[in-house]
C-alpha positions in Angstrom: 58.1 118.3 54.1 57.4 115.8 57.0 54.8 115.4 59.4 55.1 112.6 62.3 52.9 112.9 65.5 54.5 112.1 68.9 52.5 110.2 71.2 54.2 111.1 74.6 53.4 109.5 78.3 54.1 111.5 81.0 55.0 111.3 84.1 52.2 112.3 86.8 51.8 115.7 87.3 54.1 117.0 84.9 51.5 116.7 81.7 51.1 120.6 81.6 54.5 121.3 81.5 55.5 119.1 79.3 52.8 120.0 77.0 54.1 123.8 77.1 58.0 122.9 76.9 57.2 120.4 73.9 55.0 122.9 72.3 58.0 125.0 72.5 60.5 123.2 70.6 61.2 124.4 67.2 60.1 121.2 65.2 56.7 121.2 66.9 54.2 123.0 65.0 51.5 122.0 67.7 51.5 119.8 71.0 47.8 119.4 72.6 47.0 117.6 76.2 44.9 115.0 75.4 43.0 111.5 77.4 43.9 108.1 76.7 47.0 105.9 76.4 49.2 109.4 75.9 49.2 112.0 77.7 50.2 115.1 74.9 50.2 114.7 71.3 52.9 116.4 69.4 52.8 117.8 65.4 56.3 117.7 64.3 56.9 119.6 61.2 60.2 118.7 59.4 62.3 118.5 56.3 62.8 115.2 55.7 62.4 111.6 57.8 65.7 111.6 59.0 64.9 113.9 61.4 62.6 112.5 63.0 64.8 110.5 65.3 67.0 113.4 66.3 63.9 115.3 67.0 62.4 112.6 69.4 65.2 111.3 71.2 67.5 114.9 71.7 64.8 117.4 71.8 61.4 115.5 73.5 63.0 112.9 75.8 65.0 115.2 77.3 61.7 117.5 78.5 61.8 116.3 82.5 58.3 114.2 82.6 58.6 112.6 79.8 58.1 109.0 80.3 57.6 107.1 77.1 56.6 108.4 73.3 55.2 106.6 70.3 55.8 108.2 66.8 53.5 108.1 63.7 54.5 109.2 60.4 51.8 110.7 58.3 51.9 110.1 54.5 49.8 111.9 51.8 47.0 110.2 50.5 
């Protein structure tokens, strides 16, 4: 199992509903609204690394009002 969090900008106005159609996507297990840099924080719970990509650029950059996202991957300590 994988875990990555997606930092996503948004663009104005549109950070609730992004929030709610990311949140909505299969490979999220949680997306939150959040201040700073980002606008919504994504949890992306996944198989392996290789989906990350797909997941980012096919499933969250194409929610309208998304601007920009940054992704983290999380290792285990």
């Amino acid at each position: 199992m994988t875990d990555a969090y997606v930092h996503i900008a948004v663009d104005a106005g549109a950070v609730s509903g992004v929030a709610r159609q990311v949140a909505d996507l299969e490979a999220v297990a949680a997306a939150h609204t959040v201040t700073g840099e980002f606008d919504v924080i994504a949890q992306l719970d996944l198989d392996s690394k290789e989906e990350i990509a797909e997941v980012v650029a096919d499933h969250i950059h194409a929610v309208d009002g998304v601007a920009d996202t940054n992704t983290n991957v999380a290792f285990e300590p």
